[in-house]
C-alpha positions as CSV (number, residue, x, y, z in Angstrom):
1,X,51.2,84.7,101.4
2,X,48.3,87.1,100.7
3,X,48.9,89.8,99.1
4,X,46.9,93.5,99.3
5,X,45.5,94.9,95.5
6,X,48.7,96.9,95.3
7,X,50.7,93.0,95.1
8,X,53.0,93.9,98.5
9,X,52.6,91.0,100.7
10,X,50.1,91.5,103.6
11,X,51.9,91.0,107.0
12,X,51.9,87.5,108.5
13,X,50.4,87.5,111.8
14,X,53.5,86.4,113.1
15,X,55.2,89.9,111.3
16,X,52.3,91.7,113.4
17,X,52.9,89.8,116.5
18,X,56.7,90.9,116.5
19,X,56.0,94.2,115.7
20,X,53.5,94.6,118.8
21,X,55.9,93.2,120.8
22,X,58.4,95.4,119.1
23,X,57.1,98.7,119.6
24,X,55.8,97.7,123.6
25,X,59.8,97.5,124.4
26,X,61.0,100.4,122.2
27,X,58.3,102.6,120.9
28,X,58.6,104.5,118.0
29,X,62.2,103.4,117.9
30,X,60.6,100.5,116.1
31,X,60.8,102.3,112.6
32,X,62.8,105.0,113.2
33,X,66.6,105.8,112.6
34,X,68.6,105.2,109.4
35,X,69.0,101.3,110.0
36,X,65.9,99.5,110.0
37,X,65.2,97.1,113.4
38,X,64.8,94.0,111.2
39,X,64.8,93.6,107.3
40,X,62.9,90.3,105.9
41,X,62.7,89.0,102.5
42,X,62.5,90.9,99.5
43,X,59.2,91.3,97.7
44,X,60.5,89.3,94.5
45,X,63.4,86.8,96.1
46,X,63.1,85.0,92.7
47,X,63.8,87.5,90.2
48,X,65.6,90.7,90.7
49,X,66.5,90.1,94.5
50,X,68.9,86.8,92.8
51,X,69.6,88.9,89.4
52,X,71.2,91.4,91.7
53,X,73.6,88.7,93.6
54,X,74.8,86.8,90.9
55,X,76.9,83.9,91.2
56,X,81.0,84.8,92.2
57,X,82.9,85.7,88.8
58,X,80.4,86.2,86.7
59,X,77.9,89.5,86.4
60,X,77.0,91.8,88.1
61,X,80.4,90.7,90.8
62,X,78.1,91.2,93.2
63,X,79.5,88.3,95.6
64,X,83.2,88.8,94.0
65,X,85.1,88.5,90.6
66,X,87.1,85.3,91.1
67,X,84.7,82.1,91.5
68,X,86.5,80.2,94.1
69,X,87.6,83.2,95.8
70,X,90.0,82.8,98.6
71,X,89.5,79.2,98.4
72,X,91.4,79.2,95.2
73,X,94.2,82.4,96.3
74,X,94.1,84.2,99.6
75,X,94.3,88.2,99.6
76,X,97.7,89.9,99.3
77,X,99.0,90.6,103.0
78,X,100.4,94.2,102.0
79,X,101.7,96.5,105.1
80,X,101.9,99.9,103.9
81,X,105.8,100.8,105.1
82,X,108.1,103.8,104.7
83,X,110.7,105.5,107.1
84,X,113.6,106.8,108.0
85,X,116.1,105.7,105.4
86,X,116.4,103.2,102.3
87,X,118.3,101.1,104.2
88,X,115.9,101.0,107.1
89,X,113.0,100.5,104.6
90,X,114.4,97.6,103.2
91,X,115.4,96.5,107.4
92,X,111.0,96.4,107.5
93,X,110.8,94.9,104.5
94,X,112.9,91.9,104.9
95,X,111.0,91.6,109.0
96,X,107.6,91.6,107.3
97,X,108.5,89.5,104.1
98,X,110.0,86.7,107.2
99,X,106.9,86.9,108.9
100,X,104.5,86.1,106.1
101,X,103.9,89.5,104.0
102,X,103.3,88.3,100.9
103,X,103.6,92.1,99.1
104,X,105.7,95.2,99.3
105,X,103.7,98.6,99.7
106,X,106.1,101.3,100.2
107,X,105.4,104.9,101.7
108,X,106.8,108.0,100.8
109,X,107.9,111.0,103.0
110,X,106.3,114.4,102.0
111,X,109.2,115.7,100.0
112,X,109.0,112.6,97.6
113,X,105.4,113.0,97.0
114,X,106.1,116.5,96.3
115,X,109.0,116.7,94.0
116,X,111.7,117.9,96.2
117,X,115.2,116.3,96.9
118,X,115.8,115.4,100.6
119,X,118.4,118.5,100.3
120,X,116.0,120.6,99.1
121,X,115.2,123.9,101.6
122,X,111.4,122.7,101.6
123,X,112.3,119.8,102.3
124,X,114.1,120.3,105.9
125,X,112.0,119.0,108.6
126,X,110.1,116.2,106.3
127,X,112.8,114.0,105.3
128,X,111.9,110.5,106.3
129,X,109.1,111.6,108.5
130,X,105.9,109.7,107.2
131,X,107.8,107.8,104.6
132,X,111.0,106.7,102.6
133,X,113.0,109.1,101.3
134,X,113.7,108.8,97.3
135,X,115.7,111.2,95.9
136,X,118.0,109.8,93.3
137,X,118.6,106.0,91.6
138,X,120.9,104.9,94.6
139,X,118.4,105.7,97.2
140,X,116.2,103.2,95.2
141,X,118.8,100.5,94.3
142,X,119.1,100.8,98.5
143,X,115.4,100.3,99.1
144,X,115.5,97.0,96.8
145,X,118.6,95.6,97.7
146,X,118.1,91.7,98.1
147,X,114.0,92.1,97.7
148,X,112.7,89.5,95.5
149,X,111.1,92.0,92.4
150,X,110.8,88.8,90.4
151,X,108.2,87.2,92.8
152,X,107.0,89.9,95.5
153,X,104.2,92.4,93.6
154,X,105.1,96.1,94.7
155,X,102.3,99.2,95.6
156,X,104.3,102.3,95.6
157,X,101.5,105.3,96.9
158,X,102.8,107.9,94.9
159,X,100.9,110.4,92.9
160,X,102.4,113.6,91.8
161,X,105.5,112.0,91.2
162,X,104.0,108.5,90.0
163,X,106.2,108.5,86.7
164,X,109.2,109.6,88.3
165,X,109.4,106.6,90.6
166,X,107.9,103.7,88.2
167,X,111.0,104.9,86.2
168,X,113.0,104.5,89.1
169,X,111.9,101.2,90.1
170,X,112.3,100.0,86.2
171,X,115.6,100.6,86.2
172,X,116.9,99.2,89.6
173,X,114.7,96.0,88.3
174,X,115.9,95.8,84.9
175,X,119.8,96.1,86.6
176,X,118.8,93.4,88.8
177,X,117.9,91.1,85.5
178,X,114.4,91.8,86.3
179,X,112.6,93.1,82.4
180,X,109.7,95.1,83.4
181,X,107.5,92.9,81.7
182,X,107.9,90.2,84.5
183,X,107.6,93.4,87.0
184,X,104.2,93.1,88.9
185,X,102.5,95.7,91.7
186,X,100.8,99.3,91.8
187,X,101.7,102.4,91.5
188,X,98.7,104.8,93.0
189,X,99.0,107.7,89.9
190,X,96.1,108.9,91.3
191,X,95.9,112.9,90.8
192,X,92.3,113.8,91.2
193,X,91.7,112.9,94.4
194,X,94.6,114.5,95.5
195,X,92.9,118.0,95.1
196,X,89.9,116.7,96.7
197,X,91.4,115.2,100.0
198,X,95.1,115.2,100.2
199,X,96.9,117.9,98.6
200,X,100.1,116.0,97.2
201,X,99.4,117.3,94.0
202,X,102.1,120.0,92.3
203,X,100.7,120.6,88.6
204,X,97.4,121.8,87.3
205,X,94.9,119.2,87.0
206,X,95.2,119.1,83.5
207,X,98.8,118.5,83.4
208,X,98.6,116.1,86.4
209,X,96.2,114.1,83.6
210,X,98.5,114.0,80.9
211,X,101.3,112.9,83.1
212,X,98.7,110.2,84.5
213,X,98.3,109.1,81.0
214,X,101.8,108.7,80.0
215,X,102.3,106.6,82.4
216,X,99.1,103.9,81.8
217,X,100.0,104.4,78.4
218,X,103.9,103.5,78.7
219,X,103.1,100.2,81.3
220,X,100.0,99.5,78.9
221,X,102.5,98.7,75.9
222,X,105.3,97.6,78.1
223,X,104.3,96.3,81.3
224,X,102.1,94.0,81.4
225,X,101.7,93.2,85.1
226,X,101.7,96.4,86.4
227,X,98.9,98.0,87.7
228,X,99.3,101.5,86.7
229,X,96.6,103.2,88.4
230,X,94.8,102.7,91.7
231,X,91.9,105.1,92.0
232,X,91.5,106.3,95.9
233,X,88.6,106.3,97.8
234,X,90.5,105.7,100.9
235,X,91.5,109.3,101.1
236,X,88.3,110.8,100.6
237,X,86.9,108.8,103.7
238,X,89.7,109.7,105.7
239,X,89.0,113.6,104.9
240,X,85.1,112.5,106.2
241,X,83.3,111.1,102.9
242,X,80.4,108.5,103.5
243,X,80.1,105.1,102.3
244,X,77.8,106.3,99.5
245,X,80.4,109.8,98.9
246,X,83.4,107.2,98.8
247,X,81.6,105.1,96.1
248,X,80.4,107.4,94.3
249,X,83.4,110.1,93.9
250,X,85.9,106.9,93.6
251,X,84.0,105.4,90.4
252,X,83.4,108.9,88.9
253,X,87.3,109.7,88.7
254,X,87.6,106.3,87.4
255,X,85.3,107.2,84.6
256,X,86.9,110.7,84.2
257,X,90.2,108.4,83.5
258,X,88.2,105.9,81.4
259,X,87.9,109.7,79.3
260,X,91.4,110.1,79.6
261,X,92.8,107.3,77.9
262,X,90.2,106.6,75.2
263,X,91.1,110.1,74.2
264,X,94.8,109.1,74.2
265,X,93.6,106.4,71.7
266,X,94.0,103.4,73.7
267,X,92.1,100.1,73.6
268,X,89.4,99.9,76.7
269,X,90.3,96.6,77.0
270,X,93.9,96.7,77.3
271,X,93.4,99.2,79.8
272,X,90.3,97.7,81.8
273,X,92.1,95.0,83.0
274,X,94.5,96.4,85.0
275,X,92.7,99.3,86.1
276,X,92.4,98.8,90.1
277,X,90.7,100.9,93.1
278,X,91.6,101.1,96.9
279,X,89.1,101.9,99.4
280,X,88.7,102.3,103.2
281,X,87.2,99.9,106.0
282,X,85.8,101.9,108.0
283,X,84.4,101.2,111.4
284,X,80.1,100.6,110.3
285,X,81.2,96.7,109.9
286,X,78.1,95.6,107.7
287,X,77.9,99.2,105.8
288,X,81.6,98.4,104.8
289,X,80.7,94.7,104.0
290,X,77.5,96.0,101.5
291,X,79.9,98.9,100.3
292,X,82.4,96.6,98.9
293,X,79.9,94.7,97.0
294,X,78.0,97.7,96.2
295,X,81.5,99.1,94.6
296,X,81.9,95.8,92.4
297,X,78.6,95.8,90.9
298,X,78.0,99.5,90.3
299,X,81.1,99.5,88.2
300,X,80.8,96.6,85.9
301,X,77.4,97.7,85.4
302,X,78.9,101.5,84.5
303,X,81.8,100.3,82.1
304,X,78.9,98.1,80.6
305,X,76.6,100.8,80.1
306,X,78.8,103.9,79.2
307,X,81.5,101.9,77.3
308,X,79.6,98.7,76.0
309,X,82.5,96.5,77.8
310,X,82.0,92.9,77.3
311,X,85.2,91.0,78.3
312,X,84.6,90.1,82.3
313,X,88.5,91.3,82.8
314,X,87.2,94.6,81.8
315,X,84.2,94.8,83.7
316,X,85.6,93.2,87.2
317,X,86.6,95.3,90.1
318,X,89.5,95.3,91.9
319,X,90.9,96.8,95.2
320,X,93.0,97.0,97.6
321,X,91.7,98.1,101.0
322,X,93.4,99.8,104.5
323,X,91.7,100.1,107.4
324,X,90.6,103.3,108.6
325,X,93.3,105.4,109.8
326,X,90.7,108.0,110.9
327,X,89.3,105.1,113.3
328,X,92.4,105.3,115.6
329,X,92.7,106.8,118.6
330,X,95.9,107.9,120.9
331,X,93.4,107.1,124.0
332,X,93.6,103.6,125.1
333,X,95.8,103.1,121.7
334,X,95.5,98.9,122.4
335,X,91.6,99.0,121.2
336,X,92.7,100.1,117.7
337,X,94.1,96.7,117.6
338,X,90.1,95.7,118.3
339,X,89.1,98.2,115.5
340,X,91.2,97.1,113.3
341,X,90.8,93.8,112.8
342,X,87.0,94.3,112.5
343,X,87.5,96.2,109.6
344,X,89.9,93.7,108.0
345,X,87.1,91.0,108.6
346,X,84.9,93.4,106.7
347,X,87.4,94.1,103.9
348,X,87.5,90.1,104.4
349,X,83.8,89.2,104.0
350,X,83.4,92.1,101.1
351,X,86.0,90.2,98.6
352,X,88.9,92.7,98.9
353,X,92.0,91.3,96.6
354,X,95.0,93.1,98.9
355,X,95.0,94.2,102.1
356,X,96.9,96.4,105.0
357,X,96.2,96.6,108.5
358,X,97.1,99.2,110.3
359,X,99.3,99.3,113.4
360,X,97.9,99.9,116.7
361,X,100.0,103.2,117.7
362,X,99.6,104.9,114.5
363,X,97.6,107.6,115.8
364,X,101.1,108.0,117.5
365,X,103.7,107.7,115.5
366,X,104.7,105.2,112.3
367,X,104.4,101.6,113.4
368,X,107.3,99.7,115.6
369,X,108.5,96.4,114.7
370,X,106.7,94.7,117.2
371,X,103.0,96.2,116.5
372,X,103.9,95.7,112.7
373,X,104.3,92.0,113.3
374,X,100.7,92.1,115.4
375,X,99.1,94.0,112.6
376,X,100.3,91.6,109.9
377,X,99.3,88.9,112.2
378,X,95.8,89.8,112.6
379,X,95.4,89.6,108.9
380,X,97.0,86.0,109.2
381,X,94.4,84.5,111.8
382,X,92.0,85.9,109.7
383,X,93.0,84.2,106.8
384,X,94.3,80.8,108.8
385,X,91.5,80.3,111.7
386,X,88.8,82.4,111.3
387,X,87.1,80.2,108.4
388,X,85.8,82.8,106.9
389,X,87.8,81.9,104.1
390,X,86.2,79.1,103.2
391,X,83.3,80.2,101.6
392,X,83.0,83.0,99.2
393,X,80.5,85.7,99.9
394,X,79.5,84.3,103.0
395,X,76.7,87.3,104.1
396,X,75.5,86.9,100.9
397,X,71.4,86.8,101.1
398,X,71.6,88.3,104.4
399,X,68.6,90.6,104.1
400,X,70.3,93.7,106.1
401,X,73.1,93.0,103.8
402,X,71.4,92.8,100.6
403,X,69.6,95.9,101.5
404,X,72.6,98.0,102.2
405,X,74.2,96.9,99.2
406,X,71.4,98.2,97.1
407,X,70.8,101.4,99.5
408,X,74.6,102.5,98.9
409,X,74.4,101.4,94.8
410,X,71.4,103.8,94.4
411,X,72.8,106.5,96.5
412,X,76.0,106.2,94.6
413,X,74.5,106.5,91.2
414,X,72.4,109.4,92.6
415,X,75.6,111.5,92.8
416,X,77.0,110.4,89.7
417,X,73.7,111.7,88.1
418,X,74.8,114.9,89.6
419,X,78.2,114.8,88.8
420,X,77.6,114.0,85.0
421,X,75.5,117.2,85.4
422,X,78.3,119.3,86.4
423,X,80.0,118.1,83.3
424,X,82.1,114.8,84.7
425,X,84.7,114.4,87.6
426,X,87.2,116.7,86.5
427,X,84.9,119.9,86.6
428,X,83.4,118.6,89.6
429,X,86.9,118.2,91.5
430,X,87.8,122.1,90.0
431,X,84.5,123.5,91.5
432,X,85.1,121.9,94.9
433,X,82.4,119.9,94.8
434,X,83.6,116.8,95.9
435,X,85.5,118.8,98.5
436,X,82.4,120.6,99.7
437,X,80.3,117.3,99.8
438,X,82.7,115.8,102.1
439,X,83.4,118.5,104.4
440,X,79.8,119.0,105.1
441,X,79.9,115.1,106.2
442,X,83.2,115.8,107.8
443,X,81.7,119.0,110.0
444,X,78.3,116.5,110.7
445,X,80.1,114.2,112.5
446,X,82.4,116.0,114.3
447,X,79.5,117.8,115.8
448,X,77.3,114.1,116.5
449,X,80.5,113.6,118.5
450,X,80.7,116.5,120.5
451,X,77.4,116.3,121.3
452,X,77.9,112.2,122.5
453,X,75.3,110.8,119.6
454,X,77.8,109.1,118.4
455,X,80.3,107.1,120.5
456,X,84.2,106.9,120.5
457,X,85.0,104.5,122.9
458,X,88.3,105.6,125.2
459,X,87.3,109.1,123.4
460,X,84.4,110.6,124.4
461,X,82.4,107.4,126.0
462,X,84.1,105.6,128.5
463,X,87.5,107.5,129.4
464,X,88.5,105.5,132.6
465,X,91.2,103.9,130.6
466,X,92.9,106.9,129.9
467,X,95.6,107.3,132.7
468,X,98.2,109.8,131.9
469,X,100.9,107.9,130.0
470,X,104.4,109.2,128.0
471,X,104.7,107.9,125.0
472,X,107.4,106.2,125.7
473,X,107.7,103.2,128.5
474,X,109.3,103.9,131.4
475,X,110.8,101.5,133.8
476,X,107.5,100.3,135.0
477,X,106.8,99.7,131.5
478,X,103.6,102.5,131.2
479,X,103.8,104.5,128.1
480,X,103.9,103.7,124.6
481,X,106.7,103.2,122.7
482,X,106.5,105.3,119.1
483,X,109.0,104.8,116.0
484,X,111.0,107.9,115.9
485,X,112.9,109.6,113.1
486,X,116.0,111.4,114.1
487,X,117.1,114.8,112.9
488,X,120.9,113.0,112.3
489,X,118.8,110.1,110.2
490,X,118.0,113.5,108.1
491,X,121.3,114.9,107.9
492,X,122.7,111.2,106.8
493,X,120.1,111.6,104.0
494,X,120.8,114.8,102.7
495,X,124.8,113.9,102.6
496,X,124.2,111.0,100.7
497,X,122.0,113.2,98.2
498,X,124.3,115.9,97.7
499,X,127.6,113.4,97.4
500,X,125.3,111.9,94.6
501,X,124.8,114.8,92.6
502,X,129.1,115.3,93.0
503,X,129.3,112.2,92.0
504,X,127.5,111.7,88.6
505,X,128.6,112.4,85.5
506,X,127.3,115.9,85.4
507,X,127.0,117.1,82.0
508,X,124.9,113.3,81.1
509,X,122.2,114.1,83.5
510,X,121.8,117.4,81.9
511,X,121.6,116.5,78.8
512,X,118.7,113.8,79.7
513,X,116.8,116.6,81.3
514,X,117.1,119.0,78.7
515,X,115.4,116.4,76.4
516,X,112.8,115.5,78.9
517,X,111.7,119.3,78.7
518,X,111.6,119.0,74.5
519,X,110.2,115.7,74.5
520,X,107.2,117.0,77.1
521,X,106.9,120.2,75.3
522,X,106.2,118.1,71.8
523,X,104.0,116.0,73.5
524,X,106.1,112.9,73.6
525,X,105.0,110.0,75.9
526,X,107.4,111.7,79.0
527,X,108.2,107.7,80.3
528,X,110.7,107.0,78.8
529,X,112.7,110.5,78.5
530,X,112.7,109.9,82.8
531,X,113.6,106.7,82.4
532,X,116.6,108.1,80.5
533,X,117.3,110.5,83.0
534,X,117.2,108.8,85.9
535,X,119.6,106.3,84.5
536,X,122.1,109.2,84.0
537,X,121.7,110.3,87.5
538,X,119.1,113.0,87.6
539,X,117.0,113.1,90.6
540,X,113.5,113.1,91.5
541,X,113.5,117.0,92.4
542,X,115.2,117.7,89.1
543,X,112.9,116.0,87.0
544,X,109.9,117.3,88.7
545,X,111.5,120.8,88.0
546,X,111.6,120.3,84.2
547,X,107.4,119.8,84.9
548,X,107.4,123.1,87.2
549,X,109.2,125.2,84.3
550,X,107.0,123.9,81.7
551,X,103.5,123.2,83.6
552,X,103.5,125.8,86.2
553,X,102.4,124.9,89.9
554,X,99.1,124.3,91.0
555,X,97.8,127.4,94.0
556,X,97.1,125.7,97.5
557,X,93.1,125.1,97.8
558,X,91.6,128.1,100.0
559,X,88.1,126.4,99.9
560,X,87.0,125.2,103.6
């Protein structure tokens, strides 16, 4: 090809025939927008364009960190599920585990996440509601009943409380002949993004860190399957983050906990490893395809750079991935099931290593039996007839792909320029910067949609499927039907709670959580002094006060 004195490539006069005939149908449409009409070859496809791809399992993890991919293991199938009671938990858990899960991912209600017992006066209202409720050791030894620990991996989303309920879950294991070091899963113990985009958080940041600490510390020396952190994206995106924002804040918390434990004193390399990320999959099918890959390499690049990490354990990425909660709608609630399994292909084609799919009348209510079964099912003709398992990276070299990839890398290193500026993610998350990024996205969008430049079908586009419908069916069999939680399901709770703390040998549990408080005040590694408690019947809320007395509570955000 001839090339112009700057080296580019001069246009082929075939380039400059489609272009004519390009801009004749379009006009300036032709080079205009944020997506380009077509993308061709890089300049250099020999050098960097290759360099940049890799091969799978090897640097830069461009095309994903195993080398066989899901030709040698297929993704985790891991519904996200939580409601009601224990014992109607473990009901879901046993359905889904029947029908092919191959993962448990359990949900907690507010008051979990938050500290409180189910019988707790902030708590009324919220027990059960968008999750489990946990309050004490028999409400977990209820949740696990019968559930293979030894062989099914475990996700627990829990952040404020993370220690509280790893200690919970060692000790119903450990009583079912299960030695947390055979016990594999992840617990979330992710507290930074909680004061960005979520607001589950109850101490001050810097407290919330040393408590995320203890924790990667204690599983670090005695846990060595466990995943004890899972730094979020996904929330961030729901709350109205970008691809680039998602990347970008996501990788700079998992730096700011990089920090955190090499100031604790702890090997990179024993922590590396099992450090894991979850991200969204979002409705832009090839921007989430390119953001995935973008993710993988930008990080084993950063731990190379910043920490000079050599092992590849250390330097791979790893996620979990949920599709987009944010993408559903409660008009015409059957197309989510359309939405959502595009964004499970695109988790799919991006290398995810777990994944949940969300149910189609989640914008109404938690999931029913029957649209948990079609969720889980989508991800199973995905993974059984799609063939898209079959190869590994199959987009890979796709031009538009290849450029996306590198458009979202550079934008994400962009803000992490500015974000080192600031002084690293912890400052950055106290200033409301993250915050302010994303709700300047969040505000941008919800105006393009007002305004019809950009489309919601069944929402603002195309409404004629929208009759009038009750939520739930009536005898014609219109309506949907929604999982609903019952104020007696509540009551049943908070009875079983308070019989509990009649129950328990009193005077043990208080001892355990007087020497929680000495053992946190000294600085002890706070692990195992729960673990202790727990076992002599404290509960969740009573632990979590012992932090309150000594910590303080973080003040609600005011920021908009």
């Amino acid at each position: 090809m001839a090339r112009s004195r700057a080296g580019r490539p001069r246009p082929s006069a075939d380039q400059e025939r489609w272009r004519a005939a390009a801009r004749a149908a379009i006009g300036d449409r032709v080079d205009g927008g944020a997506v380009p009409l077509l993308v061709g070859p890089p300049d250099d496809p020999d050098t960097a364009f290759l360099e940049g791809i890799g091969f799978p399992g090897t640097p830069p993890f461009t095309r994903g960190i195993q080398p066989t991919m899901y030709r040698g293991r297929l993704w985790t199938f891991r519904q996200y599920s939580g409601f009601g009671s224990a014992a109607a938990t473990n009901e879901r858990f046993r359905f889904l585990l029947a029908g092919g899960q191959t993962g448990l991912s359990v949900a907690f209600d507010l008051p979990t996440q938050n500290g409180f017992d189910s019988d707790h006066v902030r708590a009324k209202g919220e027990v059960g509601r968008c999750g489990v409720p946990i309050s004490t050791l028999g409400d977990m030894r209820v949740l696990f009943q019968g559930l293979p620990l030894d062989r099914a991996t475990v996700s627990m989303t829990i952040n404020a409380t993370a220690p509280i309920l790893t200690a919970l879950l060692v000790a119903v294991a450990e009583e079912n002949g299960v030695p947390r070091a055979r016990l594999g899963g992840t617990v979330q113990n992710d507290l930074l993004k909680e004061y960005v985009a979520r607001g589950t958080y109850i101490y001050p940041p810097a407290a919330s860190m040393r408590l995320t600490v203890d924790l990667i510390e204690f599983a670090t020396r005695e846990m060595p399957q466990w995943n004890y952190i899972s730094v979020s994206g996904y929330h961030m995106r729901e709350a109205g983050a970008t691809a680039i924002q998602e990347v970008a804040f996501t990788l700079a918390n998992g730096l700011a906990y990089v920090e955190a434990v090499r100031a604790r004193g702890l090997d990179l390399d024993d922590f590396l490893p099992r450090l894991s990320f979850f991200f969204s999959s979002d409705r832009n099918f090839l921007e989430e395809i390119a953001k995935f890959r973008a993710a993988r390499r930008l990080w084993g690049r950063l731990v190379t750079e910043r920490y000079g990490a050599t092992k590849l354990r250390s330097r791979q990425l790893r996620f979990h991935t949920q599709t987009a909660g944010s993408s559903l709608t409660a008009q015409q609630p059957e197309l989510n099931v359309v939405r959502t399994t595009f964004e499970a292909l695109a988790a799919v084609l991006g290398g995810t290593q777990s994944l949940h799919t969300n149910a189609l009348d989640e914008a109404l209510g938690l999931p029913t039996e029957s649209s948990a079964r079609l969720a889980l099912r989508t991800q199973q003709i995905l993974a059984e007839e799609s063939g898209v398992a079959s190869t590994v990276d199959p987009l890979g070299g796709a031009y538009e792909i290849e450029r996306l990839t590198d458009s979202i890398e550079a934008g994400a290193r962009e803000y992490l320029a500015r974000i080192d500026d600031l002084g690293g993610a912890v400052v950055a998350v106290e200033r409301g910067f993250f915050a302010g990024e994303i709700a300047r996205e969040a505000y941008r969008v919800a105006r393009s949609r007002e305004q019809k430049e950009e489309l919601v079908v069944g929402v603002n586009a195309f409404p004629d499927g929208n009759p009038a419908f009750s939520l739930f069916p009536s005898r014609s069999g219109r309506g949907v039907a929604v999982q609903r939680i019952t104020p007696a399901e509540e009551r049943r709770q908070v009875a079983r709670v308070r019989a509990w703390k009649r129950e328990r040998d009193a005077a043990a549990a208080r001892a355990a959580l007087e020497a929680l408080a000495r053992g946190t005040e000294q600085g002890s590694n706070t692990l195992p002094l729960v673990l202790a408690a727990v076992r002599a019947g404290a509960t969740l809320g009573e632990v979590a006060d012992v932090w309150r007395s000594i910590f303080g509570e973080q003040p609600p955000s005011t920021a908009f």
